[in-house]
C-alpha positions in Angstrom: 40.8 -33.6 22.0 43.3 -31.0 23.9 41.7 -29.0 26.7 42.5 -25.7 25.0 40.3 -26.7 21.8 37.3 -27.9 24.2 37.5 -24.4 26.2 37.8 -22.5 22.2 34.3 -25.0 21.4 32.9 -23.7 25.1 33.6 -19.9 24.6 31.9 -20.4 20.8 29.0 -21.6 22.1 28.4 -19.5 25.2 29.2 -22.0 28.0 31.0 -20.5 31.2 34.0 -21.0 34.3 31.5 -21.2 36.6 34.0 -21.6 39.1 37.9 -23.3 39.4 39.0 -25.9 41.9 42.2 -27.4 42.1 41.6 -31.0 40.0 38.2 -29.6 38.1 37.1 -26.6 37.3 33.0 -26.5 36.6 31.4 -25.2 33.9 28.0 -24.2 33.1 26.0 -24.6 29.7 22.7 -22.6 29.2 21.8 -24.9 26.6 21.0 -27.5 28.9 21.3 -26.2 32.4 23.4 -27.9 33.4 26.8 -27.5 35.5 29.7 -30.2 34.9 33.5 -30.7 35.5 36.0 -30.6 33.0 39.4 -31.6 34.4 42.3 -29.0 34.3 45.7 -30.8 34.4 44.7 -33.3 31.6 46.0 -31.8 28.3 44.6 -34.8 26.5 41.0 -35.5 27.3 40.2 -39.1 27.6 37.3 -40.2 24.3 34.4 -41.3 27.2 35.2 -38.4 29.2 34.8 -35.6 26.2 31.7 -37.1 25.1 30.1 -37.2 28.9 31.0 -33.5 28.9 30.0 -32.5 25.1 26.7 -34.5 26.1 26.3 -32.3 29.3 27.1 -29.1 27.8 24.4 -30.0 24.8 27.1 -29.9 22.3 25.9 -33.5 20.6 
């Protein structure tokens, strides 16, 4: 999955930029509570990685 259509699913769902470093920027869900990195210079988001974060964000 690209980066932009995981932020799209994120802004759907109500998860938020918690705040942007210069490999990750960290993101919160309110689903789960949770806060979690999503890298930003990848524009193709490796399968493990995308579910770790879809899991964390409470997305599946």
């Amino acid at each position: 999955m690209k980066r932009s259509e995981l932020l799209k699913l994120f802004r759907e769902n109500g998860i938020t930029l918690k705040r942007s470093g210069k490999k990750h920027d960290m993101y919160y869900s309110p689903i789960t509570g949770k806060t979690f990195p999503v890298p930003r210079h990848k524009t193709e988001i490796a399968t493990g990685t995308l579910n770790s974060m879809l899991t964390d964000a409470g997305l599946k």
